[in-house]
KOLLO-567548 format. One record per residue (C-alpha): residue number from 1; x, y, z. Coordinates in Angstrom, 2 decimals. Layout:
BEGIN
 seq       X       Y       Z
 NUM       X       Y       Z
...
***
This chain:
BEGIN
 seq       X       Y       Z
   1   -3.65   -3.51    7.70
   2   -5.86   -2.74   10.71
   3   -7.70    0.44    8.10
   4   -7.96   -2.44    5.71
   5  -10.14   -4.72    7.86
   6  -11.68   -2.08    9.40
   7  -13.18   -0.72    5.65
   8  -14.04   -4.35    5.07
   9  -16.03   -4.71    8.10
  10  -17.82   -1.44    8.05
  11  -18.82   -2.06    4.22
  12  -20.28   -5.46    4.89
  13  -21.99   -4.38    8.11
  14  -23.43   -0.58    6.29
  15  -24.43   -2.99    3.34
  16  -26.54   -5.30    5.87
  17  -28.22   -2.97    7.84
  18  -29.16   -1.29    4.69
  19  -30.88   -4.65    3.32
  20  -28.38   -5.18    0.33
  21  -26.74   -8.05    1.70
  22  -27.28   -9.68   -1.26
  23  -24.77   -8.09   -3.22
  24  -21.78   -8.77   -0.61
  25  -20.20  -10.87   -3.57
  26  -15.96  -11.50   -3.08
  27  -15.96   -9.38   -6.81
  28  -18.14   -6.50   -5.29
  29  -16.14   -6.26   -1.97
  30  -13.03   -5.90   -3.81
  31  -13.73   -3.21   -6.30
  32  -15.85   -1.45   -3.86
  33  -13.58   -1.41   -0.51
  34   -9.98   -2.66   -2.09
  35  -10.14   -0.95   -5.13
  36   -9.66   -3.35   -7.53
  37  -10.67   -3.18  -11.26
  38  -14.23   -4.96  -11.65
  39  -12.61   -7.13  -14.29
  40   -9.63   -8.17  -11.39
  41   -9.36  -12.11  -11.07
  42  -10.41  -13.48   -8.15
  43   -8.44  -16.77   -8.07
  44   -5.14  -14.49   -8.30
  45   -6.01  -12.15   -5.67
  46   -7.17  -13.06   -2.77
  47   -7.52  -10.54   -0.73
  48  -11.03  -10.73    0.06
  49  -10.73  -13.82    1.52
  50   -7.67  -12.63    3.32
  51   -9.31   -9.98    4.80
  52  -12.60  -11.46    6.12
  53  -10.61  -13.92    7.72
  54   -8.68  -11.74    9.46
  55  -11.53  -10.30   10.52
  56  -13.15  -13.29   12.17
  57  -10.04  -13.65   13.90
  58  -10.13  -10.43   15.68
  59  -14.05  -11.08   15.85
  60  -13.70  -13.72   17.98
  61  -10.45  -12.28   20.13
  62  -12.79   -8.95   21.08
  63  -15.35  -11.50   22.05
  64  -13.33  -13.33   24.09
  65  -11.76  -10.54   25.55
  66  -12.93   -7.16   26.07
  67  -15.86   -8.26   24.43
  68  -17.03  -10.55   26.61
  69  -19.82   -8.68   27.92
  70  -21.06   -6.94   24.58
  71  -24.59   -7.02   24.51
  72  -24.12   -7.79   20.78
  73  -21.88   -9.75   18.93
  74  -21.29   -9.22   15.23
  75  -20.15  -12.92   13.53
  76  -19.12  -13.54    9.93
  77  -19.92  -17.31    9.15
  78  -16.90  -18.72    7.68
  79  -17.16  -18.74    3.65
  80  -19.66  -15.53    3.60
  81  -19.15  -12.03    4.02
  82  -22.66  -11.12    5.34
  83  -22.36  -10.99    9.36
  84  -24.29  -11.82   11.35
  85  -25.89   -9.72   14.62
  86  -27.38  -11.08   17.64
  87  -28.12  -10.30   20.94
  88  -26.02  -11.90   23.46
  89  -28.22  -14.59   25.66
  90  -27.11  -13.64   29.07
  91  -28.59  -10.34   28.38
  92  -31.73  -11.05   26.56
  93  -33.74  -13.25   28.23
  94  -34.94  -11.23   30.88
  95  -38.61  -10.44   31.41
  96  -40.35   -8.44   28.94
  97  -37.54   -8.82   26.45
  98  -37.53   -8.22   22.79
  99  -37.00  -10.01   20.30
 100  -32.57   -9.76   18.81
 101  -32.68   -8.65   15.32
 102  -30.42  -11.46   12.94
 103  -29.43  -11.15    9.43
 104  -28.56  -14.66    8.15
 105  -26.88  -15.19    4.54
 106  -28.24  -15.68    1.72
 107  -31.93  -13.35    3.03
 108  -32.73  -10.37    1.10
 109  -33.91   -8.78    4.08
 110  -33.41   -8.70    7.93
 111  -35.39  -11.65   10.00
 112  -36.56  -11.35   12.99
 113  -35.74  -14.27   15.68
 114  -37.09  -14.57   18.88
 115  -34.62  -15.25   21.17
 116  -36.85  -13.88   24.21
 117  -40.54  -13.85   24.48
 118  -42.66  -11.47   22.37
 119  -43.10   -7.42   23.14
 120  -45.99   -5.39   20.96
 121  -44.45   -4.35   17.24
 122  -43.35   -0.90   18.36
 123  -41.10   -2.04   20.81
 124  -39.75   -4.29   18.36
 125  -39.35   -2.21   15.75
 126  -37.99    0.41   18.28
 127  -35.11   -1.93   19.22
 128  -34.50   -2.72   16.24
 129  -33.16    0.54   14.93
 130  -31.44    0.93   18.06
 131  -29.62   -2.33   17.22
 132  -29.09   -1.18   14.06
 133  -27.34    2.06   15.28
 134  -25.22    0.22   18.02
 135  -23.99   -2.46   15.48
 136  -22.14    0.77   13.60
 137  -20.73    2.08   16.54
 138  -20.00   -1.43   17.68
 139  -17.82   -1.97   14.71
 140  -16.75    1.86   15.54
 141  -15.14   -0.03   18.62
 142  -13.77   -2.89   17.42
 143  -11.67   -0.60   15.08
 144   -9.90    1.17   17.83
 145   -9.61   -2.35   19.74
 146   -7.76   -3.96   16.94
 147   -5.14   -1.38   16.63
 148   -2.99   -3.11   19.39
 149   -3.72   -6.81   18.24
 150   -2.00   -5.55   14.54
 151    1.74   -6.36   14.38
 152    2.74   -3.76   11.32
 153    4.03   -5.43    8.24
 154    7.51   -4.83    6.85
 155    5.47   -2.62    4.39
 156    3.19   -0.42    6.93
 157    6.59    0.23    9.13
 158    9.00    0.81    6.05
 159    6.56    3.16    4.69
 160    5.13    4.29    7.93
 161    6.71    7.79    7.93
 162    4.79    9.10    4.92
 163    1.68    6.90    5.70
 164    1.69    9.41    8.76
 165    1.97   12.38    6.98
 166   -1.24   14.38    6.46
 167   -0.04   15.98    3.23
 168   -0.26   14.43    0.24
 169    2.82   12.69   -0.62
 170    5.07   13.97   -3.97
 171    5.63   11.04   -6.42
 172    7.83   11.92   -8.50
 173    9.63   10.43  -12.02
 174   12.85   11.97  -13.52
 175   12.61   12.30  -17.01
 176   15.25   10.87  -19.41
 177   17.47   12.63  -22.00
 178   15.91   11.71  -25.13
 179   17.21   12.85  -28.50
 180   14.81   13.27  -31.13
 181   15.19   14.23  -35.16
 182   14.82   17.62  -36.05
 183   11.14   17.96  -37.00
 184   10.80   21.01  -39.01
 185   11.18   19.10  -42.80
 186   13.52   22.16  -43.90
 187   16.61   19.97  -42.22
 188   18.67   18.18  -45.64
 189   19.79   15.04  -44.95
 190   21.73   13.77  -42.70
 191   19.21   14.47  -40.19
 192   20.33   16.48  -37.18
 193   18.86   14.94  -33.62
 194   18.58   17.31  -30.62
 195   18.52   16.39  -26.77
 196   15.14   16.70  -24.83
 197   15.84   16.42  -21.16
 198   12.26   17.31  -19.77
 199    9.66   15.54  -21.69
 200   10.08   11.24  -21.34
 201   10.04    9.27  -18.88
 202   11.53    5.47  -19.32
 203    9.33    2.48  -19.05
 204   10.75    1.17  -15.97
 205   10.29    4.64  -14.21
 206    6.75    4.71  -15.52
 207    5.62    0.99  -13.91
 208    7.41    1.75  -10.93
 209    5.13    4.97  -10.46
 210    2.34    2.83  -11.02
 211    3.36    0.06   -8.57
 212    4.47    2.70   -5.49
 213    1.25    5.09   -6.09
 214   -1.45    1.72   -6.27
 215    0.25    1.01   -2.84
 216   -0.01    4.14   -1.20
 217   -3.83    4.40   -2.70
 218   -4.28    1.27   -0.81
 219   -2.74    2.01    2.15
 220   -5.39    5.21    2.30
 221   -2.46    7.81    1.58
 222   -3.21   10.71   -0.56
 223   -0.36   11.27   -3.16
 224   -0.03   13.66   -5.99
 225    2.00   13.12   -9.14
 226    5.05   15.53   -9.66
 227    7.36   15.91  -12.53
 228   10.55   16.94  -11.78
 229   10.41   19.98  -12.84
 230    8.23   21.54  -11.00
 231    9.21   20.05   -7.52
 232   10.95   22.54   -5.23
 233   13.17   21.68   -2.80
 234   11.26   23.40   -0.14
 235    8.62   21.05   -0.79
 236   10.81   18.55    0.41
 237   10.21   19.73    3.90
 238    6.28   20.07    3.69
 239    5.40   16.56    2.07
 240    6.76   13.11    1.77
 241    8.24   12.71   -1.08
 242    8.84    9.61   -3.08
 243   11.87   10.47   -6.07
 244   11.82    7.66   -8.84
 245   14.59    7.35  -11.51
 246   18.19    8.25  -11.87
 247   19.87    9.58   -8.86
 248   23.14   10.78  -10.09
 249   20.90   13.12  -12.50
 250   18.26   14.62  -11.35
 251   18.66   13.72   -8.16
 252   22.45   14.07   -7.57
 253   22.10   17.02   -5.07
 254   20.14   14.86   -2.57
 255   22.50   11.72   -2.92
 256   25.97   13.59   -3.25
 257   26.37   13.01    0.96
 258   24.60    9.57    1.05
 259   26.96    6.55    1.31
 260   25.62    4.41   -1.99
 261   25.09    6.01   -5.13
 262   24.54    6.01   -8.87
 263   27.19    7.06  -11.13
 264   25.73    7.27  -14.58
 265   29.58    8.51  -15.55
 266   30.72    5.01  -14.89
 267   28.04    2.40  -16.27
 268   25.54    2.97  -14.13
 269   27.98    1.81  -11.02
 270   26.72    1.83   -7.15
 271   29.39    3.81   -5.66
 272   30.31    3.97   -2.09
 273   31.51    6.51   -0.21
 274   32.59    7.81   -3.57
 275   34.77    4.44   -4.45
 276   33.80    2.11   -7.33
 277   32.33   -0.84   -7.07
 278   31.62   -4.32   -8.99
 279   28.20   -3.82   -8.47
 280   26.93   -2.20  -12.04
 281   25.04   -3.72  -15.28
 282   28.49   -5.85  -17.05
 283   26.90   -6.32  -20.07
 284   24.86   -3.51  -20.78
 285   24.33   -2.88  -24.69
 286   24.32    0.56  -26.62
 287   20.18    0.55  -26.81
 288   20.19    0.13  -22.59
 289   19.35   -3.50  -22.62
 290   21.18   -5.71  -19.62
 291   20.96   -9.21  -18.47
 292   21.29   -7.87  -14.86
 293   21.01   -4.73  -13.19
 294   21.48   -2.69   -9.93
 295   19.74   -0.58   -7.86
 296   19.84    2.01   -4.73
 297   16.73    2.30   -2.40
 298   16.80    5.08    0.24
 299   14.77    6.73    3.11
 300   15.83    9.48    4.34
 301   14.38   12.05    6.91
 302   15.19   15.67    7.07
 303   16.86   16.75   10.00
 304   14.99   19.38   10.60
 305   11.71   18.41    9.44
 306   11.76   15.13   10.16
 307   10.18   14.82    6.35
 308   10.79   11.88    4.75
 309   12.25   11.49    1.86
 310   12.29    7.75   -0.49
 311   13.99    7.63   -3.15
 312   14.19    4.21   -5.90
 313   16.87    4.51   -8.26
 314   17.75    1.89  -11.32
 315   21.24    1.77  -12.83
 316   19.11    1.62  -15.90
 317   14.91    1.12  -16.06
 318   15.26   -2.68  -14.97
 319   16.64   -1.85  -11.47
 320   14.44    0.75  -10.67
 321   11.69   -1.61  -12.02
 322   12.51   -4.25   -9.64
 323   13.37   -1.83   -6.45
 324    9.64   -0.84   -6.76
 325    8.33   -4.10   -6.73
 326   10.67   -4.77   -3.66
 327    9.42   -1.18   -1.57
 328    5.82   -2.35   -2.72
 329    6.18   -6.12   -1.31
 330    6.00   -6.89    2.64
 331    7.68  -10.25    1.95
 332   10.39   -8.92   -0.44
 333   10.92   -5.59    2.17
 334   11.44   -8.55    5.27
 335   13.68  -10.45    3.69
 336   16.01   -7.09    2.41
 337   15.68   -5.46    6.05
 338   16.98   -8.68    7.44
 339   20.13   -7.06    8.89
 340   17.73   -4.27   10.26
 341   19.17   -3.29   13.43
 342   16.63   -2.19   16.44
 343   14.51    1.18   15.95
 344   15.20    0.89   12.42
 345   11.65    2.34   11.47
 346   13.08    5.66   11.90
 347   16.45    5.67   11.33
 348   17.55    7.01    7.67
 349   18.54    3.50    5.39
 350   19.80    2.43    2.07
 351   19.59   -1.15    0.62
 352   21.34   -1.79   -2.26
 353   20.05   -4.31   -4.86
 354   20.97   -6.49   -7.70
 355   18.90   -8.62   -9.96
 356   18.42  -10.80  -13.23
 357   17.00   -9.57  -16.06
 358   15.10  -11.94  -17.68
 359   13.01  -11.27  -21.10
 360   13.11   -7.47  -20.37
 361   11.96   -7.54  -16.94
 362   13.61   -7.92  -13.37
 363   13.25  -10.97  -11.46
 364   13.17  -10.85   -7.51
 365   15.90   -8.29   -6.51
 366   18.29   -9.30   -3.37
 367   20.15   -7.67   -1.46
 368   23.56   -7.18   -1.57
 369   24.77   -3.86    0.86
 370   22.66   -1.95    3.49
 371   23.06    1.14    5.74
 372   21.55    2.45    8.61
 373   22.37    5.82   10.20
***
């Protein structure tokens, strides 16, 4: 969150000093510092709004605090996002004083206020620049004075291990066993279908890849998309890696000594400890369709390493659909880690979720087992 606000305010404040103020438009800010499509909707996402609020909030704790005695205060007026610098009073009007540069919204250019009397137009202009170069390292500051004021979100902490990584993190989908007709035309009828176990991915797999690696983006972690196939399990213990899909498949060497588990063998069925369970998809059709569905969210950190390791796991594309969203949503992640117990940011877990499906998609998963060890 704090990297968030702190791209936010250095945008708005490079964009002022650099006299295009007038394009600090909600739209512009998001696609430029959030990274959101220029065609986004800006009654749906807020999160410019969000975000220069927070900022004005911190604005006006650094002022009150360690701020007190800044020689110039950066404001953002509440419904803009153009700040705006002045020169703090107490400071300024002292003899031979010049004059504190101010950029108001809704200018095209910076205007000069007199907040002291008059010096010759060199001095001014002299000032001026150095105002200019001590509003950037001004917001520099404010940065690093944040960092305490920031409680982490559920998200920030949950994720925190690979955020923290300086290698790019490993996402990575398992593909799904596919069978396809034989192709060649010399096959007579009745056609003859052969299994592909390396070449599709399922839907769910594929918008839970989307969901996890837009998060990381925003979050300012560099991530690099694996298939299966060529991930190595030494990689495992040089970069965070994020697993997506079935876990009793192409993942069952990594899950065989974890508590919960998926056990395509049976339905799809969250075992634990290696016992059956009632949590599995009851009425799951021949063509993979369910009205409910399970799933099987894990961190876990290498012991020797201490590389982390997440992996999101469906009993069919639904679950792992609707774990995503829940890893991807601070809200969701608070209310699943409720039974968190203390230091849990760094203690291996698995949550273990169930859901509705509803036309084809998973609503809001809860949470019906966790683990911490």
């Amino acid at each position: 969150m704090s990297k968030r606000c702190g791209d936010f305010l250095s945008y708005v404040v490079g964009q002022t000093l650099a006299g295009l103020q007038h394009e600090l438009k909600e739209r512009t800010i998001a696609v430029a510092v959030f990274g959101r499509e220029a065609s986004y909707d800006t009654h749906e996402d807020a999160i410019v709004r969000i975000k220069a609020s927070e900022v004005r909030k911190r604005l006006g704790h650094y002022y009150d605090g360690p701020g007190k005695k800044a020689s110039v205060r950066i404001t953002l007026p509440t419904g803009a996002y153009v700040p705006v610098f002045s020169r703090m009073p107490h400071l300024a009007r002292t003899e031979g004083a010049v004059p504190a540069l101010i950029l108001k919204p809704g200018t095209d250019s910076a205007e000069a206020i007199l907040l002291a009397k008059s010096s010759p137009p060199k001095s001014f202009w002299k000032v001026s620049v150095g105002l200019a170069v001590s509003l950037v390292v001004l917001a520099s500051l404010l940065l690093t004075w944040w960092k305490p004021w920031i409680k982490p979100s559920f998200l920030t902490e949950f994720w925190g291990p690979v955020l923290r990584d300086p290698a790019p993190a490993y996402l990575v989908a398992a593909p799904a066993p596919v069978y396809v007709p034989d192709s060649s035309g010399l096959t007579p009828t009745p056609t003859r279908y052969f299994l592909v176990k390396d070449q599709f991915v399922g839907q769910g797999d594929m918008l839970a890849s989307d969901m996890i690696s837009s998060m990381l983006r925003n979050l300012g972690q560099r991530y690099e998309v694996k298939v299966s196939n060529n991930v190595d399990f030494r990689d495992f213990t040089r970069h965070s890696v994020v697993l997506i899909g079935y876990s009793s498949t192409q993942w069952q060497a990594i899950t065989k000594d974890f508590r919960f588990y998926i056990e395509n063998e049976k339905g799809g069925m969250v075992m634990d400890r290696g016992r059956p369970t009632q949590w599995y998809p009851h009425n799951l059709t021949n063509d993979l369709h369910t009205d409910d569905d399970y799933a099987v969210v894990s961190r876990v950190f290498d012991p020797e390493t201490r590389a982390v390791v997440v992996l999101v796991s469906g009993a069919t594309q639904y679950g792992t659909e609707g774990a995503a969203q829940l890893v991807t949503n601070p809200d969701m992640l608070r209310d699943a880690l409720r039974d968190r117990p203390p230091g849990w940011e760094t203690k291996n877990l698995q949550i273990v979720l169930h859901m509705k499906v509803i036309a084809n998609s998973p609503a809001a998963a809860e949470t019906v087992a966790s683990y911490y060890w």
